[in-house]
C-alpha positions as CSV (number, residue, x, y, z in Angstrom):
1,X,-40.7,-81.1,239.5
2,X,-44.1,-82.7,238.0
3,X,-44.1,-86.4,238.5
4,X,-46.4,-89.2,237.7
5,X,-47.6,-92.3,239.5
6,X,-47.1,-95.7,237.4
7,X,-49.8,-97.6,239.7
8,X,-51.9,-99.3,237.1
9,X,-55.4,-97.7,238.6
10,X,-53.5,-94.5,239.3
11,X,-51.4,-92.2,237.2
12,X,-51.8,-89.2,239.1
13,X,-49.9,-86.2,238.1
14,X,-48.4,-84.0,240.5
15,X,-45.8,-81.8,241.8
16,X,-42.8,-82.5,244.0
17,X,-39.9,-82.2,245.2
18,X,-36.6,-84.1,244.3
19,X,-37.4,-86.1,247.6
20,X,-40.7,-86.6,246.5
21,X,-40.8,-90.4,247.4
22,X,-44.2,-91.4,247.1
23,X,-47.8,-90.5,245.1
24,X,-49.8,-88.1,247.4
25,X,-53.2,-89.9,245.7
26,X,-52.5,-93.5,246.4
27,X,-49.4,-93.9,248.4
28,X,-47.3,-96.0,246.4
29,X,-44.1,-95.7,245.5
30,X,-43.8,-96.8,241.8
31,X,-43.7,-92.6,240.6
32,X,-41.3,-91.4,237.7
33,X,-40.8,-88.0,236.2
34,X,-43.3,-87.0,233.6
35,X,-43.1,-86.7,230.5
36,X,-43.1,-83.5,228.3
37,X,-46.7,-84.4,227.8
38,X,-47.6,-85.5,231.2
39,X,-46.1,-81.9,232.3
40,X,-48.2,-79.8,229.9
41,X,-51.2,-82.0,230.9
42,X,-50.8,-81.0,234.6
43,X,-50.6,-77.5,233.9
44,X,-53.6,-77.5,232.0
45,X,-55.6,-79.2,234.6
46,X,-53.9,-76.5,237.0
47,X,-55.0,-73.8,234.8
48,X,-58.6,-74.7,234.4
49,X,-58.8,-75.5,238.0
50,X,-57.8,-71.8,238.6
51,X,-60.3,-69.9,236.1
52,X,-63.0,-71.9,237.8
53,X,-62.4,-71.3,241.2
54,X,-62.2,-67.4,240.1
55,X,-65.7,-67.6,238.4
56,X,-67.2,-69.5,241.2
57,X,-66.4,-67.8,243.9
């Protein structure tokens, strides 16, 4: 599951599961499901992450 922190200086997207209780970046607990959006944002940033770890190394 992709969730999203609702920390005003945060809003970091990640993965976890459905005891995922708190944001791995910041430690709070104010996180929600993402939206549809949110999701396809992650997996872009996943994506690109991948492709250039493969060129760079």
């Amino acid at each position: 599951m992709i969730f999203c922190c609702q920390t005003k200086c945060c809003h970091f997207l990640f993965q976890g599961s459905d005891r995922t209780t708190t944001c791995p970046d910041c430690g709070k607990k104010n996180i929600r499901p993402a939206t549809r959006e949110e999701r396809i944002a992650y997996f872009h940033q996943r994506t690109e992450a991948l492709v250039r770890a493969r060129h760079s190394g």
